[in-house]
Legacy VTK file of the C-alpha trace (Angstrom):
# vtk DataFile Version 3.0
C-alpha trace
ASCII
DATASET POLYDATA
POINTS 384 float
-74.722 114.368 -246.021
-71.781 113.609 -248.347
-68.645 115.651 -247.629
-65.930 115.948 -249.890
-62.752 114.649 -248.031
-59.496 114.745 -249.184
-59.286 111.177 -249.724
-62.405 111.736 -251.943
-60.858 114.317 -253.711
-57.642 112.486 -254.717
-59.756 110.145 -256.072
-61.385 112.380 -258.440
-58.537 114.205 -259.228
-56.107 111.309 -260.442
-59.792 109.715 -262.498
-59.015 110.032 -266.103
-61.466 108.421 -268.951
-62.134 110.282 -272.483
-65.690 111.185 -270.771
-65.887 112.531 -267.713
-68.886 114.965 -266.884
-68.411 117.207 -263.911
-72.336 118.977 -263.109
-72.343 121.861 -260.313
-75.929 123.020 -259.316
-77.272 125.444 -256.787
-80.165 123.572 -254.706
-81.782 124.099 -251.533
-82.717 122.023 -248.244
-86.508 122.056 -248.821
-89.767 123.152 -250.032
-91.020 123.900 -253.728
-88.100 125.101 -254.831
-86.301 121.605 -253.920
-88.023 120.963 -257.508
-85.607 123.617 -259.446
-83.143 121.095 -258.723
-84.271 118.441 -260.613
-85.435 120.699 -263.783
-81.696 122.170 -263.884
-80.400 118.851 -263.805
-82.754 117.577 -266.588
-81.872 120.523 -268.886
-78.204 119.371 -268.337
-78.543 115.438 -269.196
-80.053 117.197 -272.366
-77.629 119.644 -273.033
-74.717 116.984 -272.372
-75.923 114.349 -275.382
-75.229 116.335 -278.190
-70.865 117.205 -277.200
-70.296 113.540 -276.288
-72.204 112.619 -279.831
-70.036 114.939 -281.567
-67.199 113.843 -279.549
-67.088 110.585 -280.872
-69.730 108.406 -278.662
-72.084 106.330 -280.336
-75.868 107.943 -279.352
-76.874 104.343 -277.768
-73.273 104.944 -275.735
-74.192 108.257 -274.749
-77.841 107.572 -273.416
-76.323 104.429 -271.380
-73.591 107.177 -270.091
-76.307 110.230 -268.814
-78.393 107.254 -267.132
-77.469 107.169 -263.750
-78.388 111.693 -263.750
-81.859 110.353 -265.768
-82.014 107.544 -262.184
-81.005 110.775 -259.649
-83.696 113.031 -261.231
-86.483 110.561 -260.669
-84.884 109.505 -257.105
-87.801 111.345 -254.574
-85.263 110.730 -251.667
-82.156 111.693 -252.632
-84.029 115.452 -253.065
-84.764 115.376 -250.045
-81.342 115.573 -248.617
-80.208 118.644 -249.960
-77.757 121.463 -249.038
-76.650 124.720 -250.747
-74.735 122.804 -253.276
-74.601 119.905 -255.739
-71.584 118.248 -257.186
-72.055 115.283 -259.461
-69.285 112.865 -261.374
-69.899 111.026 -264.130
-67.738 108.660 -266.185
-67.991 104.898 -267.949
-68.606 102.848 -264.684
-68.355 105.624 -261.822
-70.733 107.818 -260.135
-70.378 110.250 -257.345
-72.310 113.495 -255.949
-71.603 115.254 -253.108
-74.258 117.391 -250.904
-72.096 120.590 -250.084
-72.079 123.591 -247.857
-72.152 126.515 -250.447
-73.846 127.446 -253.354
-72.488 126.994 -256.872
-73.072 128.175 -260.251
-75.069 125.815 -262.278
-72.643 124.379 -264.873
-71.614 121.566 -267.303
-68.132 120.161 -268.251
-66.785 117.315 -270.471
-63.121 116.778 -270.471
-60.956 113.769 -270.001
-60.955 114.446 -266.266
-63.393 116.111 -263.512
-63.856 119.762 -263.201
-62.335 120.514 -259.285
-61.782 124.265 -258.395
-65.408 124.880 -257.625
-64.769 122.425 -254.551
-61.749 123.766 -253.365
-62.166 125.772 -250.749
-63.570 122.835 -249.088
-59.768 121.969 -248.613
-59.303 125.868 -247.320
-61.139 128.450 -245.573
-64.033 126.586 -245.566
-62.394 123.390 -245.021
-63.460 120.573 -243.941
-61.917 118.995 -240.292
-62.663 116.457 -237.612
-63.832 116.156 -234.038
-63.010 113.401 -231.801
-65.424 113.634 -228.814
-64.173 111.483 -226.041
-64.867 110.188 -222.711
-64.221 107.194 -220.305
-67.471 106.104 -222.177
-67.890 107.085 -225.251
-65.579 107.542 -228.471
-67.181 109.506 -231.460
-65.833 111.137 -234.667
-67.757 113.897 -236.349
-66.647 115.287 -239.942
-67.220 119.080 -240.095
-67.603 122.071 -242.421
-68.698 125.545 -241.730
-72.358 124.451 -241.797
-72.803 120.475 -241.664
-71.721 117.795 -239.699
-71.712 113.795 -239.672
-70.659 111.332 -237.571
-68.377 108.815 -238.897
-68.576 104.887 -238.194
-65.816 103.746 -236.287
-64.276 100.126 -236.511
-61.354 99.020 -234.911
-61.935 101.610 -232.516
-62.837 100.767 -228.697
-66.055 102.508 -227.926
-65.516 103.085 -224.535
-62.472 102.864 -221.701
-64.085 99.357 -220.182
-64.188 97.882 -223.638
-60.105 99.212 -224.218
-59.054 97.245 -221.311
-61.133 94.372 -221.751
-59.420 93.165 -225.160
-55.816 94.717 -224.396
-54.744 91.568 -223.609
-51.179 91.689 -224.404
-50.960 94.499 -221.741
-53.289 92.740 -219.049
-55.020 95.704 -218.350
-58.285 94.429 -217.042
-57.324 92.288 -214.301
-59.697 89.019 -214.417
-59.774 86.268 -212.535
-62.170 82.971 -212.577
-61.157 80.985 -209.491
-62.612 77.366 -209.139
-64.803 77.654 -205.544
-63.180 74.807 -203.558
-64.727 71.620 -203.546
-67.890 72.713 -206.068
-66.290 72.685 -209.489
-68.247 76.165 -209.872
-66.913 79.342 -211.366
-66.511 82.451 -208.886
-67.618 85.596 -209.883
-64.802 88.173 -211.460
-62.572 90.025 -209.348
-62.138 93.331 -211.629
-59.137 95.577 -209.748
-59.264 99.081 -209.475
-62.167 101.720 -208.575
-65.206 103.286 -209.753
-67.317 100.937 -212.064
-65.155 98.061 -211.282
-62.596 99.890 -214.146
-59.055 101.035 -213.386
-59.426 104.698 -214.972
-55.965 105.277 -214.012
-53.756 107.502 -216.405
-51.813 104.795 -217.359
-54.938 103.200 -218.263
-56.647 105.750 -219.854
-53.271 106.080 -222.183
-53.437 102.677 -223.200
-57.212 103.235 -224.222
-56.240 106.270 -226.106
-53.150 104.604 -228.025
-55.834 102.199 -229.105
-58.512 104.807 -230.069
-55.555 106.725 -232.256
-54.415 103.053 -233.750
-58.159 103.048 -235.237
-58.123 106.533 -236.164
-55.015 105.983 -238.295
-57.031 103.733 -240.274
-59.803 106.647 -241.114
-57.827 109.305 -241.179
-54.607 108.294 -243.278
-53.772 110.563 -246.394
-55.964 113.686 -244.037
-54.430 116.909 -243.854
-57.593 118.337 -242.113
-57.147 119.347 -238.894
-58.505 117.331 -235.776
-60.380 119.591 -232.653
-60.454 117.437 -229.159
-63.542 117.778 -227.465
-62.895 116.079 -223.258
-62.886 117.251 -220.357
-60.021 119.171 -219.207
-57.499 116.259 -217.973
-57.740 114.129 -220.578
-56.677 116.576 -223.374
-53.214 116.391 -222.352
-53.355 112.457 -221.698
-54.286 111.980 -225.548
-52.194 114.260 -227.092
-49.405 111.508 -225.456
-51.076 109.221 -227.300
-51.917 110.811 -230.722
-49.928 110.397 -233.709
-52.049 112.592 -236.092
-49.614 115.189 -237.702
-52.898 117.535 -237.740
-54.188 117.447 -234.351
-54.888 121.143 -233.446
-53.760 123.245 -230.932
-56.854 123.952 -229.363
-59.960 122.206 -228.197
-62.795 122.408 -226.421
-63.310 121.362 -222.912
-66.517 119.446 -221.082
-67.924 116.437 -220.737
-68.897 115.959 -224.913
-71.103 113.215 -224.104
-73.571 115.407 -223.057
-73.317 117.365 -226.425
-74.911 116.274 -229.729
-73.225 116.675 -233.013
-74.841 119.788 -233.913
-73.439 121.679 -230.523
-70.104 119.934 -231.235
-69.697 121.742 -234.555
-70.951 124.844 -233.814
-68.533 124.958 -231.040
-65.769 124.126 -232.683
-66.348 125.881 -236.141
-64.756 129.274 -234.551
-61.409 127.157 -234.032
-61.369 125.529 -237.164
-62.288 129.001 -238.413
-58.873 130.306 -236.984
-56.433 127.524 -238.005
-57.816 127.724 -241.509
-57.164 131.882 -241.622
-53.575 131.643 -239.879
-52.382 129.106 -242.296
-53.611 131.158 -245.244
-52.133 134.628 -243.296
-48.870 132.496 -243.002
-48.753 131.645 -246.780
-49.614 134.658 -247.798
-46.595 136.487 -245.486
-44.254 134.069 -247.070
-45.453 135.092 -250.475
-44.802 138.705 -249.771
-41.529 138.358 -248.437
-40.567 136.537 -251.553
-41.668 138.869 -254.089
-39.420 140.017 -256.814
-36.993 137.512 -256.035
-38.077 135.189 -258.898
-39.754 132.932 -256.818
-43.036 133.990 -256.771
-45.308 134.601 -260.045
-48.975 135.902 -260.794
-48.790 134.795 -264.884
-50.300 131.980 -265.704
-47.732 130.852 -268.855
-45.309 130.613 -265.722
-47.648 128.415 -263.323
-49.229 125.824 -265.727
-46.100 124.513 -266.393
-44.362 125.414 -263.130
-47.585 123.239 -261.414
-47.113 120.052 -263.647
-43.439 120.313 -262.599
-44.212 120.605 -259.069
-42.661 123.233 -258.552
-45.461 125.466 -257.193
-45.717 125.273 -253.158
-48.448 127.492 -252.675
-50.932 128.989 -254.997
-53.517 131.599 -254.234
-56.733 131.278 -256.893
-59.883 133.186 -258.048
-62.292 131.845 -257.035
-64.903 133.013 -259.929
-62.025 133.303 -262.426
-61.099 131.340 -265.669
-58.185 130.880 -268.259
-58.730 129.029 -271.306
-56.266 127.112 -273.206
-54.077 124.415 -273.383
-51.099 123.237 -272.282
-48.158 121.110 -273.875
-46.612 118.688 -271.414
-43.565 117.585 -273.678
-42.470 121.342 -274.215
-43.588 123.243 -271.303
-45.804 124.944 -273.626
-48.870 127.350 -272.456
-51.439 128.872 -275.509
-54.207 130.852 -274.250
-57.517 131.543 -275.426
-60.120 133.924 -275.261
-62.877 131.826 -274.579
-64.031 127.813 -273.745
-63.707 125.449 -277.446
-62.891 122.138 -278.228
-59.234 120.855 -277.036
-59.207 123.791 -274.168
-59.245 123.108 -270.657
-59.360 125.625 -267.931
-56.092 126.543 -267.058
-56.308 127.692 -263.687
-58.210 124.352 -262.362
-55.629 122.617 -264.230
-52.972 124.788 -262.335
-54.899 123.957 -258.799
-54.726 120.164 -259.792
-51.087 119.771 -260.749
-50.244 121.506 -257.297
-52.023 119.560 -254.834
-50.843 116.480 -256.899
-47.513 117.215 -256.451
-48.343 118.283 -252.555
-48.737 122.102 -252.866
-51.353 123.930 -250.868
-54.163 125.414 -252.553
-55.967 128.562 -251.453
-59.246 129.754 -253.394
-60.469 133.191 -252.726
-62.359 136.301 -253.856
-60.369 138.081 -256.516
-59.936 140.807 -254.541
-57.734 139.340 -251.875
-55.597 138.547 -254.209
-53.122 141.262 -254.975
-53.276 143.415 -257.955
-56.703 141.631 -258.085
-54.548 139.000 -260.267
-56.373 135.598 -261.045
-53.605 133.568 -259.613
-50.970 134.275 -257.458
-47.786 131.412 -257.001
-44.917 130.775 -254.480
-42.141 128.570 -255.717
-40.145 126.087 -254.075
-37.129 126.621 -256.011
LINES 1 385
384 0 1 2 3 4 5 6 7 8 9 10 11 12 13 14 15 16 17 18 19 20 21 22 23 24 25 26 27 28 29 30 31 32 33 34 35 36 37 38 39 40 41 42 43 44 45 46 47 48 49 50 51 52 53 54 55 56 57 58 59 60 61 62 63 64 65 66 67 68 69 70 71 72 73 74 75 76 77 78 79 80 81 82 83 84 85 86 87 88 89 90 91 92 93 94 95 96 97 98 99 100 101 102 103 104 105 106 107 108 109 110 111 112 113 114 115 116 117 118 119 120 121 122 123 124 125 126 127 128 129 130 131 132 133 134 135 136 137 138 139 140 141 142 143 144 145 146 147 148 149 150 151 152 153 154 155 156 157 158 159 160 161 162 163 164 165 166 167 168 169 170 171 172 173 174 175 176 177 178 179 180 181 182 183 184 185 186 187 188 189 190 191 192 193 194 195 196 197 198 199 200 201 202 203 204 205 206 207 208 209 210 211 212 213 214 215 216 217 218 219 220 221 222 223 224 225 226 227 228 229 230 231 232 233 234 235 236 237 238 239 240 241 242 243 244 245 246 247 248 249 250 251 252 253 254 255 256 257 258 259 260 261 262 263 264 265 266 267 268 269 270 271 272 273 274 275 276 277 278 279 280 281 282 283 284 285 286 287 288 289 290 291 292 293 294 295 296 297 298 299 300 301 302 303 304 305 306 307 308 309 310 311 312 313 314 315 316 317 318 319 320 321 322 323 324 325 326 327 328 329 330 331 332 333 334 335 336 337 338 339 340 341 342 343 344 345 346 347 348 349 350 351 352 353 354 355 356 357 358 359 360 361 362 363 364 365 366 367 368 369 370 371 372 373 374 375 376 377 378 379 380 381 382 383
């Protein structure tokens, strides 16, 4: 399973090239209808020739462009890996799809950059987060959403407390010693000091291995803002949390011994929490919103957020999640025209709106229209 992380997603959002082709397509995890798939995402190679043709693409161009979708449709494995949702992106030289938990609307779009909002509320409330399931023994991290999980390689990262203490050299926490047997020239055996499997599982100990374990998870976790559950047995959820440096490490966690618990247990447990942190932070935003109202820092129009996003001025922004704006916008004069529907030279506004606030490090909330109040299609808090 491919999950859309926000590392991912930076990626695709700062990708520009004159021909970029977002495709969204419902599909499902198997039987016949796995085939639908595949006969959507035909019909949209097709229907994508002729707009990069008349865009300016030589037809030999555009064929060599659609090739890798033609090399997915044929691919018998990669349909069998499906989930509720398909996101594919397409320019000159890059190529990436993502197996996702929710359904979309099968679509096509050709810009000069990809086609986001539909993904999202990945980055909300039905964001994606972490688990780190840890013991003396074992050291695993699982990437969640509401209905998938994976587990993540680790390197750099000790897999276990006996392995922590056995490298930490510059802290000489494993105690060897190889003494010479007198008058043989022969090795002893090592003397390992401290008490149940021949490991000191002190705390001190177990810190150290912890510091190392979040050293490594710096590494695969830097430029995350998802939030991180613990899953450990009671005592050692405070002994980490001395150690962790990840700003999103959550509250709450979930106690027991997680080596006894596969992935899918893992996530299910820990969905309800992540479930929580994702609805208080949106309940939080949206109280600040309110409170704010009518003092000229907040706006629902979208001829004030376009060009209050590019400035980065927007902190938060609430979004429809089925709704779209048409039109353009003029960098150089803060300029917004609006049109009625989709033609050449417009660009949905409101994905372009979502974009320019989590580039400039706004938060980003997409819901059903009707959450949003007056049923608006966007609703924005300012910083200043």
């Amino acid at each position: 399973m491919n999950l859309l992380t926000n590392r991912d997603l930076a990626s695709l959002i700062n990708f520009q090239n004159d021909y970029c082709i977002t495709v969204y397509l419902p599909t499902v995890r198997a039987g016949a209808e796995v085939r639908q798939g595949r006969i959507r995402l035909k019909n949209l190679v097709r229907e994508a020739e002729d707009p990069l043709i008349n865009g300016g693409m030589r037809t030999p161009q555009a064929h060599s462009l659609l090739e890798p979708l033609k090399k997915l449709n044929i691919d018998d494995q990669f349909w069998q890996h499906q989930k509720e949702g398909l996101a594919i992106f397409l320019a000159p030289g890059f190529l990436a799809f993502y197996h996702l938990p929710f359904r979309f609307e099968e679509s096509l779009h050709l810009g000069t950059r990809f086609y986001l909002k539909p993904v999202l509320p990945l980055l909300t409330g039905d964001g994606l987060y972490y688990v780190l399931a840890l013991s003396q023994n074992s050291v695993r991290l699982l990437q969640c959403t509401r209905e998938g999980v994976k587990e993540l390689e680790l390197d750099n990262v000790p897999k276990s407390l006996a392995e922590a203490l056995q490298y930490d050299d510059p802290e000489k926490q494993l105690q060897y010693h190889s003494n010479s047997l007198e008058g043989t020239g022969q090795q002893s055996a090592a003397i390992f000091h401290g008490h149940g499997a021949g490991i000191d599982d002190s705390k001190d100990n177990i810190l150290r291995y912890f510091r190392q374990v979040d050293r490594g998870l710096r590494e695969v976790l830097r430029e995350e803002t998802s939030p991180l559950f613990l899953a450990a047995v009671g005592f050692l959820h405070s002994i980490y949390r001395e150690a962790n440096t990840y700003t999103y490490l959550a509250g709450q966690g979930i106690t027991g011994n997680p080596d006894e618990q596969g992935p899918e247990n893992l996530q299910s447990q820990t969905w309800p929490l992540a479930e929580q942190y994702f609805l208080q932070s949106e309940k939080e935003a949206w109280e600040r919103f309110s409170a704010l109202q009518g003092t000229g820092k907040t706006t629902v129009d979208i001829r004030e957020a376009a060009p209050a996003a590019f400035n980065g001025r927007i902190e938060v922004l609430f979004l429809a999640r089925d709704a779209s704006q048409w039109g353009s916008f003029d960098s150089q004069h803060n300029n917004v025209i609006l049109y009625e529907q989709a033609q050449t030279g417009a660009e949905d506004l409101l994905d372009f709106t979502a974009i320019q606030t989590i580039i400039n490090g706004g938060k980003v909330y997409v819901l059903a229209k009707e959450r949003i109040p007056g049923a608006c299609d966007l609703a924005a808090l300012f910083r200043y």
